[in-house]
C-alpha positions as CSV (number, residue, x, y, z in Angstrom):
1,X,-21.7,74.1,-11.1
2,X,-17.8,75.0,-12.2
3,X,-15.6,73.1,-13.9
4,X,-13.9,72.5,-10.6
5,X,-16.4,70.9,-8.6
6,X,-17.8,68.8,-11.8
7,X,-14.2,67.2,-12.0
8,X,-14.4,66.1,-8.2
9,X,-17.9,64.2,-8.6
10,X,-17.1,60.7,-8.5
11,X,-18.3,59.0,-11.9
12,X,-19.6,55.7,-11.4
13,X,-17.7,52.9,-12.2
14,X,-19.2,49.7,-14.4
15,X,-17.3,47.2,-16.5
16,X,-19.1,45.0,-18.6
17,X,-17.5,42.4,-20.9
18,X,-19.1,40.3,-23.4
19,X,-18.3,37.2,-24.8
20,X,-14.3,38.2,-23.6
21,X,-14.4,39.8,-27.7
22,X,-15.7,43.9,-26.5
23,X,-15.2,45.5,-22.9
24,X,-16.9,49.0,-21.7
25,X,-15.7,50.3,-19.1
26,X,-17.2,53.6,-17.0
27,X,-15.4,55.6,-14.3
28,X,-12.2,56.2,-16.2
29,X,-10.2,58.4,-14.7
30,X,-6.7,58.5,-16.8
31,X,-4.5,56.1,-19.1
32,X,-1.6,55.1,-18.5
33,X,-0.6,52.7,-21.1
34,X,-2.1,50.6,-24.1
35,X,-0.7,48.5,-27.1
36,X,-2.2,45.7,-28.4
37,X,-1.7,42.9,-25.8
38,X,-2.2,45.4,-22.4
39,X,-4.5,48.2,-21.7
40,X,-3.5,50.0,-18.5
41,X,-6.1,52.7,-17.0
42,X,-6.8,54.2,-13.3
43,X,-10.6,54.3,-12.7
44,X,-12.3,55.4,-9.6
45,X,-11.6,52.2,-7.9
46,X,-8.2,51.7,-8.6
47,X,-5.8,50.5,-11.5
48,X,-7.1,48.9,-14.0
49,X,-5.4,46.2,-16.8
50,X,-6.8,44.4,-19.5
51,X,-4.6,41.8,-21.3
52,X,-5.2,39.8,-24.3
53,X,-4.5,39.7,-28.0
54,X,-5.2,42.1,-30.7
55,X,-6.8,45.0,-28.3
56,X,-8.1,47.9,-29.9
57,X,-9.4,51.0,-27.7
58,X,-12.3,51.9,-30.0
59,X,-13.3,54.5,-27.9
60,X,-11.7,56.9,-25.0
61,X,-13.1,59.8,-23.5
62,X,-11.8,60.6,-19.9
63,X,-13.7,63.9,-19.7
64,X,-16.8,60.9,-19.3
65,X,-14.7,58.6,-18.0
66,X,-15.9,55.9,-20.6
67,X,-13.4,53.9,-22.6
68,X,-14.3,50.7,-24.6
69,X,-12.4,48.0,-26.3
70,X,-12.4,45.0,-28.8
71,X,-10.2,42.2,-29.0
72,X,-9.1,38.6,-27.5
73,X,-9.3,39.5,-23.8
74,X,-7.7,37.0,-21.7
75,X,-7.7,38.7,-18.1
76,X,-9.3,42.1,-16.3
77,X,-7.3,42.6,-13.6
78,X,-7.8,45.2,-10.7
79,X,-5.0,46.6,-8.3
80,X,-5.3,48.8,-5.3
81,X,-2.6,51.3,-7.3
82,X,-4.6,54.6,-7.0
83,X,-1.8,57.2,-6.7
84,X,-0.7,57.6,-10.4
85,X,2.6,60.2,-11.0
86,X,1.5,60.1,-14.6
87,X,-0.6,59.1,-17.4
88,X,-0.1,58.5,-20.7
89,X,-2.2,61.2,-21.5
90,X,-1.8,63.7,-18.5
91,X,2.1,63.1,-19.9
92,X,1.4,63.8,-23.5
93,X,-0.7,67.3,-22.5
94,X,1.4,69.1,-20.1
């Protein structure tokens, strides 16, 4: 299989948060933002946000679409935003 057609595969997508203190999220597809109150990704089912207090991204890897985070979270919102112009990273690597 080429790198091409490995890239199209559709990564499922989970989320699973526990006890609203550590979130792990599968099916990442590209960041757009994060500080320590927001965390902003695109995932195969739309945008993504996370907000809270004291978020920390412990790991990111979008090649495996898996990203997971620590902190106060508050509130995981989804949005039907699926057309991104650019990512935080797509941005930082052109």
């Amino acid at each position: 299989m080429n790198q091409e057609s490995s890239k199209s595969l559709r990564q499922p997508h989970q989320l699973i948060l526990e006890e609203r203190k550590s979130l792990f999220v599968s099916g990442v597809q590209d960041v757009d933002s994060f500080d320590e109150y927001r965390v902003v990704v695109f995932t195969n089912l739309g945008k993504l946000t996370v907000i809270g207090k004291n978020l920390h991204v412990n790991t990111l890897n979008v090649e495996n679409g898996e990203l997971s985070l620590e902190g106060d979270i508050d509130a995981v919102d989804y949005s039907e935003e699926t057309d991104r112009k650019t990512g935080f990273f797509a941005s930082l690597f052109r």
